[in-house]
C-alpha positions as CSV (number, residue, x, y, z in Angstrom):
1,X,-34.6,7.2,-4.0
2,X,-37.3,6.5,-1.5
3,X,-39.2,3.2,-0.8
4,X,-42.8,2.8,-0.5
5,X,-42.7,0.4,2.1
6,X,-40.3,1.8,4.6
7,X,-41.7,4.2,6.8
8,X,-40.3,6.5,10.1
9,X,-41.8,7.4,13.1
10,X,-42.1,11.5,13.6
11,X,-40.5,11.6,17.0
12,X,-37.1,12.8,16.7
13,X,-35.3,11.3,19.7
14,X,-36.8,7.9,19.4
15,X,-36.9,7.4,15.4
16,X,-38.1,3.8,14.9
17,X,-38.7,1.9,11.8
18,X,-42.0,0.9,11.4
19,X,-41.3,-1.6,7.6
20,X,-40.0,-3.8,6.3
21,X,-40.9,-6.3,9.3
22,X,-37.2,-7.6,8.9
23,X,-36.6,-3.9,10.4
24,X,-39.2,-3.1,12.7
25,X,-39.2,-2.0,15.5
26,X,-35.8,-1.1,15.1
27,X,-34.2,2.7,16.1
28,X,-33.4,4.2,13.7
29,X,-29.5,4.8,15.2
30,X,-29.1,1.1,15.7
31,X,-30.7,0.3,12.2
32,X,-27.5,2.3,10.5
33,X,-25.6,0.9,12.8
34,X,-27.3,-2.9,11.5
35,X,-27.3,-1.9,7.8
36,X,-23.3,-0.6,8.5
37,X,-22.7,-3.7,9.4
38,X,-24.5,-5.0,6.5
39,X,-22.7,-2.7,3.8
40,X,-19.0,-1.8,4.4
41,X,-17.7,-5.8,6.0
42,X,-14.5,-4.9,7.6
43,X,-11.0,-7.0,6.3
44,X,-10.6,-10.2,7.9
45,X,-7.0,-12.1,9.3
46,X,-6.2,-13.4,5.6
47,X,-6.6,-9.3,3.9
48,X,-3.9,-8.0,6.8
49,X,-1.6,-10.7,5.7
50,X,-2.0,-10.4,2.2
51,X,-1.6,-6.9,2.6
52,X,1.5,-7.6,4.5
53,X,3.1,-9.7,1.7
54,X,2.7,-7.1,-1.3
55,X,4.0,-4.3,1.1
56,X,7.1,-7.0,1.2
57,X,7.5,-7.8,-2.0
58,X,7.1,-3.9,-2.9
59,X,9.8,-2.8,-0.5
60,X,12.0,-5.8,-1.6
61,X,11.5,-5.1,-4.8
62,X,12.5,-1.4,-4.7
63,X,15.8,-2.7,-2.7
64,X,16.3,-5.3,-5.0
65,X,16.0,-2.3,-8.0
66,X,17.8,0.7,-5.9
67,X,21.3,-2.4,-5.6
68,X,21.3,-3.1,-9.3
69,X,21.1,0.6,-10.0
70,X,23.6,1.3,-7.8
71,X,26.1,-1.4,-9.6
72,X,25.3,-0.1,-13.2
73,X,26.2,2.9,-12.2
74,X,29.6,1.8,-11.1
75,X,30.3,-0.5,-14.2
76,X,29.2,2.6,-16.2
77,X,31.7,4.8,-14.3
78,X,34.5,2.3,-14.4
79,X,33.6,1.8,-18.3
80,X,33.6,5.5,-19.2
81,X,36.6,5.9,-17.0
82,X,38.8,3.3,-19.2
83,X,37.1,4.9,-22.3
84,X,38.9,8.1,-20.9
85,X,42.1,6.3,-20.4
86,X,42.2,7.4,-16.7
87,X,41.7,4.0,-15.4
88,X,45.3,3.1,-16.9
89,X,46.7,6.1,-15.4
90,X,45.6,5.7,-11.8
91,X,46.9,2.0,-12.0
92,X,50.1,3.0,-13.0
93,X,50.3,5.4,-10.2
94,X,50.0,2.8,-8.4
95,X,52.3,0.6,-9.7
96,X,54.5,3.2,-9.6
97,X,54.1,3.6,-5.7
98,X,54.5,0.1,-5.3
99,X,57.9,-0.2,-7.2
100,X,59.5,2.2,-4.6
């Protein structure tokens, strides 16, 4: 979508922009360099620490989840184990080493 008030030089090498007068006189290399600028703002101090804390919290968060998994899994084994009945028979194995 073109403008009717912006207009280019012909010359190739030394593109200049003759309107708007906010851009005059401008080449046209350092005009998208300007309007660059302009459009895409790069992230500040405060976005790299913010960023920073939610990798954190995502990474604790997955330890935090990976630990708890980890110790259901163990209560589940130990619970089926006893539901099995060989729980009782490794303690009294044991026991039975012990006694000697």
């Amino acid at each position: 979508m073109a403008r009717e008030d912006t207009s280019f030089s012909s010359d190739e090498g030394q593109t200049v922009c003759e309107g708007p007068p906010g851009l005059q006189d401008l080449r046209l290399a350092e005009l998208g360099l300007h309007l660059r600028m302009q459009c895409h703002p790069s992230f500040g101090h405060q976005d790299y620490l913010f960023f920073a804390a939610i990798g954190f919290v995502i990474f604790a968060a997955g330890t935090v989840l990976a630990w708890l998994t980890g110790v259901v899994m163990v209560l589940f084994e130990r619970y089926v184990k006893r539901e099995d009945g060989q729980l009782d028979l490794e303690k009294e194995g044991v026991k039975e080493e012990g006694g000697r």
